[in-house]
N, C-alpha and C positions, 0 to 999 in steps of 0.2 A: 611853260614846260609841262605840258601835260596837265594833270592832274593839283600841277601846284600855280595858284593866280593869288594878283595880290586883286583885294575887292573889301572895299568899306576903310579904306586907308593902310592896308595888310597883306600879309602873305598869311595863305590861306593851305592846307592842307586838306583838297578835296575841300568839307564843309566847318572846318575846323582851323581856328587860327593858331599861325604859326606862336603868338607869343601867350596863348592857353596851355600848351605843349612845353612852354619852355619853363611857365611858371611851377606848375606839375610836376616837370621831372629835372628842370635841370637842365645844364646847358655843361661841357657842349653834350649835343643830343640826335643822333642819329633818326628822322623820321620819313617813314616806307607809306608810298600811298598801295595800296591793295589794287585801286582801279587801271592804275597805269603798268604795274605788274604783269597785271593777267592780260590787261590790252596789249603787249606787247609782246607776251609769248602766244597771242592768238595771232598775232601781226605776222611772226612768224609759220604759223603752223598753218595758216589759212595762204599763205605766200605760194607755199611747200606742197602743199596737197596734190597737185597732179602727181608729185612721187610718192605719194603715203611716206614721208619719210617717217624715222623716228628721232623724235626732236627730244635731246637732250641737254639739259639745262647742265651749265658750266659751274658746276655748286664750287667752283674756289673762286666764282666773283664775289660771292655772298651767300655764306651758306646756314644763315638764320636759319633753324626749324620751320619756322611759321610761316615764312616765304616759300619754303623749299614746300610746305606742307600744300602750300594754295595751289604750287606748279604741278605739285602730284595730283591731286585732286584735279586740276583742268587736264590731264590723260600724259603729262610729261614725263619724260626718262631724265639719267639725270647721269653726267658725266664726270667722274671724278680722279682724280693722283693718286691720290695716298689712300691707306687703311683707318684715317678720321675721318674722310670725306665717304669713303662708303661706308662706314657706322654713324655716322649722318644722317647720308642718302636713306640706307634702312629704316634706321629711325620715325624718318619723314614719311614712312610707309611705301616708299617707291618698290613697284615690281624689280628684281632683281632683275630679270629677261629683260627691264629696260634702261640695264645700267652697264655702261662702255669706262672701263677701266684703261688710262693713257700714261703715261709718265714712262720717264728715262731710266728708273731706279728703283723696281718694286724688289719689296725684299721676300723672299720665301715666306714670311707669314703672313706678308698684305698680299699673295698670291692663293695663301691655302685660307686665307678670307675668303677670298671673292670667291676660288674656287667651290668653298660647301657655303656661300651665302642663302639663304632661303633655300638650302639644302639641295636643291639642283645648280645651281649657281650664276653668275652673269652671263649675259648675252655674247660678250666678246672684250676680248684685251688689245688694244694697241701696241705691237710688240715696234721696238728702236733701233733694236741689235741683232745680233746673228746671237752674240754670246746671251741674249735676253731669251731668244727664243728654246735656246737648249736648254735653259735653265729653266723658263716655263713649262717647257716638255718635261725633264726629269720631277718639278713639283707633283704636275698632272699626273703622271704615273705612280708617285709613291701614292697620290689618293686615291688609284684605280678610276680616274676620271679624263675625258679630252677635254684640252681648253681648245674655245675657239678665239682666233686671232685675227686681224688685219697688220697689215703691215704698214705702219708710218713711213712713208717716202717723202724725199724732199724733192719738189720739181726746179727747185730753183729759179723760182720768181721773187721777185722785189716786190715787195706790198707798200715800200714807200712808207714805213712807219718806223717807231724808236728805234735804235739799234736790241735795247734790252727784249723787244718783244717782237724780233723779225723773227722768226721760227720757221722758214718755208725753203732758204739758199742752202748752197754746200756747206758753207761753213758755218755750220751750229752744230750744237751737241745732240740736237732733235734726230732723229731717224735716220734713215739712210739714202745715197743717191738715188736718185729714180732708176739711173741705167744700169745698175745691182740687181733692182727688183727681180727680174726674171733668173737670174742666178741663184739668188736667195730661195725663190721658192722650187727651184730643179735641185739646190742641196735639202732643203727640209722635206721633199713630197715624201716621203712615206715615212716620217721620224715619228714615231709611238708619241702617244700622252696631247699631239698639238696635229689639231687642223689648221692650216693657215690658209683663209678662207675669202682675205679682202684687202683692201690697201684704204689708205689713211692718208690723210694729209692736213695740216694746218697750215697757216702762213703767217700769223702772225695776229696781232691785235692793236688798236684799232688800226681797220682797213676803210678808206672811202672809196674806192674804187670798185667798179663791178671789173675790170679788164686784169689783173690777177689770178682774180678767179677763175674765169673763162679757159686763160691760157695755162693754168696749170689743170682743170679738168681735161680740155681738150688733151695737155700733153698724157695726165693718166686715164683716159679713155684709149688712148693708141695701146698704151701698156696695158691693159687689160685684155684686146683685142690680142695680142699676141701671147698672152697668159694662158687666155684662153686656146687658142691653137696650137699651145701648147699641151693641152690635156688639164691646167690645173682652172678647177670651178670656183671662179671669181665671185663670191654669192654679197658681197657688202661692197660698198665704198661711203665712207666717213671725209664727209667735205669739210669737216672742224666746223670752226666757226669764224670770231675774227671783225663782225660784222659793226659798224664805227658809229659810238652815237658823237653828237656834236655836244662839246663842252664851250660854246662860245654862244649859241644862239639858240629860243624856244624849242627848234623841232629839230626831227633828225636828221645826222647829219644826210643821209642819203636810207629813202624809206627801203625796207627789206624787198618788197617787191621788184624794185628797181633790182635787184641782185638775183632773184627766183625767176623776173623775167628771159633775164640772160643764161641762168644757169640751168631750168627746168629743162628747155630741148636739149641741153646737152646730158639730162639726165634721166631721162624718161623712155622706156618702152629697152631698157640698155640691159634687161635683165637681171639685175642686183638692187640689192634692197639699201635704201640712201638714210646715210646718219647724217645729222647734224648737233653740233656742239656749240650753240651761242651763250654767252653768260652776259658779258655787256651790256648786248643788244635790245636784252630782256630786264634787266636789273640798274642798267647805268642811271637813267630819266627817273625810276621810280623813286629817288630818296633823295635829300638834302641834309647837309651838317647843319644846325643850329647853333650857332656862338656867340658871346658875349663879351664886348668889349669892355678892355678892363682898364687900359691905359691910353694914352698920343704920347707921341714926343717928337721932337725933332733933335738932328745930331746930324751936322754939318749942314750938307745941302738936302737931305732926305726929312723926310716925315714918316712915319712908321703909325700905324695902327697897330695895336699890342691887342689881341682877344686871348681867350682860355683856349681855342683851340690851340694844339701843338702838335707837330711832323708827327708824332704817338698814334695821334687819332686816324689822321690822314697823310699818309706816305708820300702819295703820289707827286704833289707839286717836288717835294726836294728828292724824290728820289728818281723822276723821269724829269722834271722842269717841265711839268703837266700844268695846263689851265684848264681851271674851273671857276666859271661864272660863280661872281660874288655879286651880294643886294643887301641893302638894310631891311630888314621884314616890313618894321612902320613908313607909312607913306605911300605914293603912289609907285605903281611898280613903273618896271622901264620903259619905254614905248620902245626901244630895241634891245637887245641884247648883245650886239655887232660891238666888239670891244673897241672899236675905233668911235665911237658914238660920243656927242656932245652930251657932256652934262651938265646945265647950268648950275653954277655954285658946287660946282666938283673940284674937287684935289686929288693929287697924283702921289697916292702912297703906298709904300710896304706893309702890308697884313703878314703880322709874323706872332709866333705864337710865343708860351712859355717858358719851353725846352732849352735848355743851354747849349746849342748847338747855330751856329750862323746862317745854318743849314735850315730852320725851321721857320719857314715861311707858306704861306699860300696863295701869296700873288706879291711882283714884284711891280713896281711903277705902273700899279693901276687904277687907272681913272675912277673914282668912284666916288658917292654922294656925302657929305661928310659925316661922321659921325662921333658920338661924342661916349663918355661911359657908361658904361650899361643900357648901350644900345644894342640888340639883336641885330645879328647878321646871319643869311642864308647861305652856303656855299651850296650848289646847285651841281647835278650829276655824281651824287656819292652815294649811290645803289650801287655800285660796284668796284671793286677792288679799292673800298675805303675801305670798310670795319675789319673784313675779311684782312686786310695787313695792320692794322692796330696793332699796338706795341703797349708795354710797362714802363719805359724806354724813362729815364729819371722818375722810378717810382711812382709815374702816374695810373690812376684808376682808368681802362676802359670805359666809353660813354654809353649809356644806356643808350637802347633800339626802343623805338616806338612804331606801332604799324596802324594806318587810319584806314577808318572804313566806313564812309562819308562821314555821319558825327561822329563816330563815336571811335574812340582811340585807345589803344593795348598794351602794355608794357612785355615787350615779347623778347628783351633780354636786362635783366635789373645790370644800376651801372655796378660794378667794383667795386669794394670798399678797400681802405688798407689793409683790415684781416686778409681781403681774398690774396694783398701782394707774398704775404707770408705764407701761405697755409700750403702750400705743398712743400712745404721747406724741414727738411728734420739735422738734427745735429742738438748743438748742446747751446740749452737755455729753452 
């Protein structure tokens, strides 16, 4: 997986072993290789280049500082929801010109953010609503400023992924029907305070498919064609992102080129300037959970693996019934990663954490090498939409983030302690 091999009987981060890392800070523990980071939002941007797009990193996969800071510095934008994620974004030194503000629900003052950020303001808003966009306009105006806008359409294609993160059909909360689109912007063309300047589209996350994509650009290429001949200056189109790594096996699931290939002719020489929004794509590979087996038991017909990890740390498996490749760090690594894979002297157990919930597991009857307490174990593709959903959740401290950069290794968020579970707490005592 990238940047993480097991070599010298171990799992290794870049040139640093996984259980140096563990001894140091503590388990569980969050560790980012830096090389697979930056190789993957070049993976990207090198894909994308016949469009010059502007490639904006999805900072609610993971919106570490120090990550967010490496992506700025390699020339990235950075796409974000809410008014934490662009005081973040800021933060992290990102040009505001290359920051696209998206979500369902922005309030009047994560609007008159972005609008005076870096004092001329963002490059453009994903607007959802008809009633979003008025209420963007009246914002815009009280600041004596235009906002400029795309407009999030849904083409209604099937991405073929979780229900919870299909974002692209009729029916979701996400944007509006595509066959609105031209209506929408024949009611807004001349409303003060708001350019509406581009359309938008996400479909969802993770996608393995390039045929999705194609057939929802093809459908909003037509709509822009008619947009246009209609008088109004289509100048953006924001393809999201959405782009799938594989959580079962070393590489990815399907390389972004394979997606750039299909997508570039339909995006190229079209007149309008092309965003992209991947977070995953760039962050998923780059990190693993570190945990520490604390208990076994068996109870009935099951056998259970008990580590410190708990649903807290890592959401995803109980809150989508997400798989991620699990490994003991000591020993030889796997000659596959194919979950159907022989393992000699393997047992078929439940990895479940400490949380009092039935709910907190991270693999259910999975094959894996045996291990006994206080043995390290690696959960594999948690650079994204792991720490970033982290919980308190029964009073536990958040895991410290580590980032490696060949030897040498950074504590780039300290873990919790108890004081931190109190300390914004006021009342009596």
């Amino acid at each position: 997986m990238d940047h993480f091999q097991h070599k010298n009987g171990e799992l290794y981060c870049e040139d640093v072993p996984a259980s140096t890392l563990a001894e140091v800070y503590g388990t569980p523990l969050y560790v980012y290789s830096r090389a697979t980071l930056l190789r993957h939002y070049q993976q990207v941007a090198e894909a994308f280049a016949p469009v010059d797009p502007t490639v904006c990193y999805s900072i609610k996969s993971n919106g570490n500082l120090s990550l967010c800071r490496l992506l700025v510095e390699a020339g990235c934008g950075m796409d974000v929801t809410s008014g934490g994620e662009l005081f973040r974004a800021l933060r992290a030194g990102v040009d505001p010109k290359r920051v696209i503000f998206a979500g369902v629900g922005k309030t009047d003052a994560e609007i008159q953010q972005a609008l005076t950020a870096g004092g001329e303001g963002i490059a453009a808003f994903n607007v959802e609503s008809e009633a979003e966009i008025e209420n963007l306009a009246r914002v815009a105006q009280a600041a004596d400023t235009v906002a400029t806008a795309a407009l999030r359409v849904n083409p209604d294609v099937d991405p073929d992924t979780h229900a919870y993160t299909t974002t692209g059909k009729k029916e979701t909360k996400f944007g509006v029907d595509l066959d609105r689109a031209e209506a929408v912007f024949d009611k807004y063309r001349d409303l003060p305070g708001i350019r509406l300047a581009g359309l938008h589209m996400h479909l969802g996350s993770p996608i393995y498919s390039v045929e999705p994509y194609v057939l929802a650009t093809q459908k909003i290429n037509a709509t822009i064609d008619r947009l246009r001949e209609q008088g109004h200056a289509v100048e953006w189109f924001d393809i999201g992102g959405g782009f799938g790594v594989n959580y079962e096996h070393p590489d990815q699931a399907l390389p972004v080129s394979d997606f750039a290939d299909a997508l570039v002719p339909l995006l190229k020489d079209r007149g309008y300037k092309v965003a992209i929004e991947p977070g995953r794509y760039i962050a998923g590979n780059a990190g693993v959970l570190l945990g520490r087996v604390l208990y076994r038991k068996t109870s009935g017909s099951k056998s259970f693996v008990i580590s410190d990890v708990g649903m807290n740390d890592l959401l995803r498996p109980s809150l989508y019934g997400a798989y991620h490749f699990i490994w003991p760090t000591a020993g030889d690594g796997p000659a596959s990663r194919d979950k159907d894979v022989a393992i000699p002297d393997g047992e078929t157990v439940d990895v479940v954490g400490p949380v009092c919930e039935t709910g907190d597991f991270v693999a259910r009857g999975r094959l894996l090498p045996k291990t006994e307490r206080g043995d390290l174990i690696a959960i594999y593709t948690a650079g994204a939409y792991a720490f970033s959903m982290a919980s308190n959740y029964n009073n536990r401290p958040r895991p410290a983030e580590v980032l490696v950069d060949g030897d040498r290794h950074t504590l780039v968020r300290r873990r919790e302690t108890y004081e931190d579970l109190v300390a914004l707490e006021t009342g009596v005592g």
